[in-house]
GUVOLO-627620 format. One record per residue (C-alpha): z negated, y, x; residue in three letters. Coordinates in steps of 0.25 Angstrom, whole numbers, padded with zeros to 4 digits, always signed. Example, Ala and Ser with C-alpha at 12.3 -4.5 7.8 and 13.67 -1.06 7.14 Angstrom:
<recs>
-0031-0018+0049ALA-0029-0004+0055SER
</recs>
This chain:
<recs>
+0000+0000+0000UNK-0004+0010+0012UNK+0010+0007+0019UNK+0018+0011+0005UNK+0010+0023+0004UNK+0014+0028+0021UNK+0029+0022+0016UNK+0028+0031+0002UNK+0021+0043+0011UNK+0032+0042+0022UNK+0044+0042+0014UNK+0038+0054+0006UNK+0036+0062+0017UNK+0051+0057+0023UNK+0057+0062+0009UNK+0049+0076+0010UNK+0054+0077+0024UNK+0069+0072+0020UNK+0068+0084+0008UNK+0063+0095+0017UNK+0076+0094+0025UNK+0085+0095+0012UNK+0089+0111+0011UNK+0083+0116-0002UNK+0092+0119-0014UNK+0096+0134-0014UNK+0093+0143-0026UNK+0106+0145-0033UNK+0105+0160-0039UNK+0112+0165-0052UNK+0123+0175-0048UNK+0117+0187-0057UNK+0105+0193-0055UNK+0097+0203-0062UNK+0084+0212-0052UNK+0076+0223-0057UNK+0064+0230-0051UNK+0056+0240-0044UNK+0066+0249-0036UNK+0061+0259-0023UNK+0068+0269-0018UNK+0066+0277-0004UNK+0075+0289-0004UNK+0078+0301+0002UNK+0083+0312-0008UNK+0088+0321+0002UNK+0082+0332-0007UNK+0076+0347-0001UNK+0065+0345-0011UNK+0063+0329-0013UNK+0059+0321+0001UNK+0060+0306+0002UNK+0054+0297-0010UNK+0053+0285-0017UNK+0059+0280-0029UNK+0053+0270-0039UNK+0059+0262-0050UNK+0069+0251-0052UNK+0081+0243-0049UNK+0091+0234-0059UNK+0100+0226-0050UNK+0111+0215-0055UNK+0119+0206-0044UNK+0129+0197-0048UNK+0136+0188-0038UNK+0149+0181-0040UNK+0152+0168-0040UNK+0150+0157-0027UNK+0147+0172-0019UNK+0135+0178-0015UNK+0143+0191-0016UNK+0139+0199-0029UNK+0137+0213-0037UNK+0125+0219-0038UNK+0122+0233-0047UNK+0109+0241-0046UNK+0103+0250-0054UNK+0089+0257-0050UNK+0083+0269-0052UNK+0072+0275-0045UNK+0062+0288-0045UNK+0051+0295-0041UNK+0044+0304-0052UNK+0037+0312-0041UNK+0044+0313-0027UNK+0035+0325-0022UNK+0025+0336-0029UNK+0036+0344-0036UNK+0037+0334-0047UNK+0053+0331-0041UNK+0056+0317-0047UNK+0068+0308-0042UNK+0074+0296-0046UNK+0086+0289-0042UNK+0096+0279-0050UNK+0106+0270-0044UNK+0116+0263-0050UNK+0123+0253-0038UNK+0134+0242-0039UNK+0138+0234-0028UNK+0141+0220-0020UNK+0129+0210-0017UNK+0128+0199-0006UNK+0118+0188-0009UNK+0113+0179+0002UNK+0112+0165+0000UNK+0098+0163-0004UNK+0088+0154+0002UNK+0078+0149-0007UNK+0069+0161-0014UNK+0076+0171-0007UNK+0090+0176-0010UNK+0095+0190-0002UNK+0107+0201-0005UNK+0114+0213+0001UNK+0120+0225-0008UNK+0127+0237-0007UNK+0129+0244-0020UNK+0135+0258-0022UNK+0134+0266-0034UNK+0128+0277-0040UNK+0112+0285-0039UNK+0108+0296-0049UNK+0096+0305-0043UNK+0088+0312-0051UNK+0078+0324-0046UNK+0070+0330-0057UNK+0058+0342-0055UNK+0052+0347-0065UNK+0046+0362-0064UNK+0035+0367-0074UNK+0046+0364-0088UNK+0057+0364-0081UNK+0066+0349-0074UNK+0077+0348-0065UNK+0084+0339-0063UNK+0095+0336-0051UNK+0101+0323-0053UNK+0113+0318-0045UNK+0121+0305-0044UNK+0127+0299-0032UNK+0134+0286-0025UNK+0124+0276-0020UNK+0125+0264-0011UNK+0114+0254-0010UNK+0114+0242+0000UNK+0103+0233+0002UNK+0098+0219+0003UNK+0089+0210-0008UNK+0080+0199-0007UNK+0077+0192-0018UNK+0067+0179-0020UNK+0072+0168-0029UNK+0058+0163-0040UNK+0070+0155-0047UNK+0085+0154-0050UNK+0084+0166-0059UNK+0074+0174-0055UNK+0069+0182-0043UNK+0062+0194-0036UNK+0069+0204-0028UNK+0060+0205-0016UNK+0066+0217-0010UNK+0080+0225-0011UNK+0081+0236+0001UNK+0092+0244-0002UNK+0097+0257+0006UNK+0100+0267-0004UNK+0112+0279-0002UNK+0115+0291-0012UNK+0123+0304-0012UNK+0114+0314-0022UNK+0114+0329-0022UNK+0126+0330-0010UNK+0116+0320+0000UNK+0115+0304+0005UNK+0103+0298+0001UNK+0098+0287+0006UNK+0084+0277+0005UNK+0078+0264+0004UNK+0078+0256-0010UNK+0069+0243-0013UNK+0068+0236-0024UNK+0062+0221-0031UNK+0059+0214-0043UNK+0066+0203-0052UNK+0079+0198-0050UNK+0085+0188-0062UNK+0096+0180-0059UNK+0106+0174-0070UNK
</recs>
């Protein structure tokens, strides 16, 4: 009985051993995804008046890659702002509105990674408001947006955008503009 129990241990232990050196099964993900989240932006305004700050809000991102490629299109909308960028009451916020080609890398497991570069539009927004009075300077100008996204896979269909770094650029009021953009939260895939 002891030797079929060391036979049974043995052939276990070989079987376990003869599994490990099988490469595991790769995480087929669906072709469309959906993300939304929390959006930062750093940027520099380029304005007399308005220093560098920092933008809060959010980000609505679809990807859809073709068929047997890695290769897909990706369009971004966000928008960010800052309800007190110094101690004249000057609020800012900032919209984009992006479309542009996407690389998915093959992923590995819990982890896929993609490049973008996306191109498109960004509305800014300056308002200061003195005793009863608002103004307003608002102004729309191209964008182009590229960066890199790594996403960790809880199934198939779901996953959490771990970090998306974007470097931002914009033309507003007759100036390049130019700052750092991080977002995360939930991708959905279908």
């Amino acid at each position: 009985m002891r030797k079929f129990a060391l036979l049974a241990a043995c052939l276990l232990m070989l079987g376990t051993a003869g599994l490990a050196q099988l490469e595991p099964p790769k995480l087929e993900v669906p072709r469309t995804e959906f993300f939304i989240g929390y959006a930062y932006q750093y940027t520099n305004p380029d304005q007399p008046q308005v220093g560098d700050t920092h933008l809060n809000g959010f980000a609505f991102e679809t990807s859809h890659y073709f068929k047997k490629s890695d290769l897909g299109l990706t369009m971004d909308l966000g928008h960010q702002a800052n309800s007190r960028v110094d101690n004249t009451g000057i609020k800012y916020s900032r919209s984009t509105y992006l479309i542009g080609p996407t690389y998915r890398f093959h992923n590995v497991g819990f982890w896929t990674a993609n490049v973008h570069a996306l191109v498109g539009l960004d509305h800014s927004v300056y308002t200061l408001t003195e005793t009863s009075t608002t103004y307003k300077l608002n102004d729309t100008g191209m964008a182009v947006m590229t960066g890199v996204t790594v996403d960790g896979n809880l199934s198939r269909r779901l996953g959490i955008r771990l970090a998306q770094v974007d470097y931002v650029i914009t033309d507003h009021y007759s100036s390049m503009q130019s700052g750092i953009r991080y977002t995360g939260g939930v991708v959905i895939r279908f």
